[in-house]
N, C-alpha and C positions, 0 to 999 in steps of 0.2 A: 775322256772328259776333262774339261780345264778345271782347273782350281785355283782362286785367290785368297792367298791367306795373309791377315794385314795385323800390323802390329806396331809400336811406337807412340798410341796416345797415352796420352796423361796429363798433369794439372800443373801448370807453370805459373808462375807471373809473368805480366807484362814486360816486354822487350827480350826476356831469354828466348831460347829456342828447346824444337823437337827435331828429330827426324824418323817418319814413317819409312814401313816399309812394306811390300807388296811383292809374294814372290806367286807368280805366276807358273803353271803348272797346266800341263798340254801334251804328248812327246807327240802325237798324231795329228797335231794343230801347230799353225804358224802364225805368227800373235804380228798383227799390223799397228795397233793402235795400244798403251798402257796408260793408264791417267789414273788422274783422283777428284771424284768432288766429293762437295759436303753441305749436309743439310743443319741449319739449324734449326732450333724450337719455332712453329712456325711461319717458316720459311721455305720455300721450295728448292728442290735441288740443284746446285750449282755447279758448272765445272771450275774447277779449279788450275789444272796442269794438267797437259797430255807429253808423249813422245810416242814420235812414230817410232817403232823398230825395223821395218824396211824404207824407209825414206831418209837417209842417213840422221837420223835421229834429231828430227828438225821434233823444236820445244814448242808448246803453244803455253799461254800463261793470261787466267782472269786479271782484268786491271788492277781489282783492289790488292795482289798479291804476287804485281811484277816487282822486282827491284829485293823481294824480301823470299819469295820463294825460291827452289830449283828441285829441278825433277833428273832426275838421270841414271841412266844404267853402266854400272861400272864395270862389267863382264857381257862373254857372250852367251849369258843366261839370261831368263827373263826376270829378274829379280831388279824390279825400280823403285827410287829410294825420293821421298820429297822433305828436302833440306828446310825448315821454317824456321825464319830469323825476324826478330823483332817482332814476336806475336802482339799480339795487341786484344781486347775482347770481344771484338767483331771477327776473330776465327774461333771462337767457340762454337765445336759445330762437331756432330759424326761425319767423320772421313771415310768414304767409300772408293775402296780400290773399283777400278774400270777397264777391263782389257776388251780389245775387237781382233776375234780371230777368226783363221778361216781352217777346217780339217783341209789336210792336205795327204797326198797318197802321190809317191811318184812327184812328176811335175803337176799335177793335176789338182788344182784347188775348189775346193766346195764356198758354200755362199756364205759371206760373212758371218757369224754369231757373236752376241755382245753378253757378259758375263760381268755380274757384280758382286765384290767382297760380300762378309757380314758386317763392316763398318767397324771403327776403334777411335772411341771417347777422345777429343781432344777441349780442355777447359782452358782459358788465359783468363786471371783471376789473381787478383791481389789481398 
């Protein structure tokens, strides 16, 4: 069974930073895709950041949150970590970890499954 267990919100002011984290958990799965989005109070769910783990770790990044975020895995574990610099209070939002993985056995891979954290409060508030 995969597991995402996320951690790292909490209540800032404007312009500091956070950084989340998401360690991902699988040993019978092979994790293609790791990201983050986030909803805020009525708002529908957004992505935020992905990285591939088999695609040499190509990044993807929502506009409102190029230049200020980064996603990245700094081992070859599944453990991805999203950098937030110059919060602002338009990411006030629950952060939901997102992994896409496939069970795998041998070389032999099964059909994609997508799996969502339980989310971790992030407030930007003066």
């Amino acid at each position: 069974q995969v597991q995402l267990v996320e951690s790292g919100g909490g209540l800032v002011q404007p312009g500091e930073s956070l950084r989340l984290s998401c360690a991902a958990s699988g040993s019978t799965f092979n994790f293609e895709t790791i990201g983050w989005y986030r909803q805020a109070p009525g708002k529908q769910r957004e992505l935020v950041a992905t990285i591939n783990i088999n695609n040499r770790e190509t990044t993807t990044y929502a506009d409102p949150v190029k230049g200020r975020f980064t996603i990245f895995r700094p081992s070859a574990d599944n453990t991805v970590y999203l950098q937030m610099n110059s919060l602002n209070s338009d990411d006030t939002a629950v952060y939901y970890c997102y992994a896409k993985a496939r069970p795998s056995w041998g070389t032999t891979w099964g059909p994609a499954q997508h799996f969502w954290g339980q989310g971790t409060q992030v407030t930007v508030s003066s």
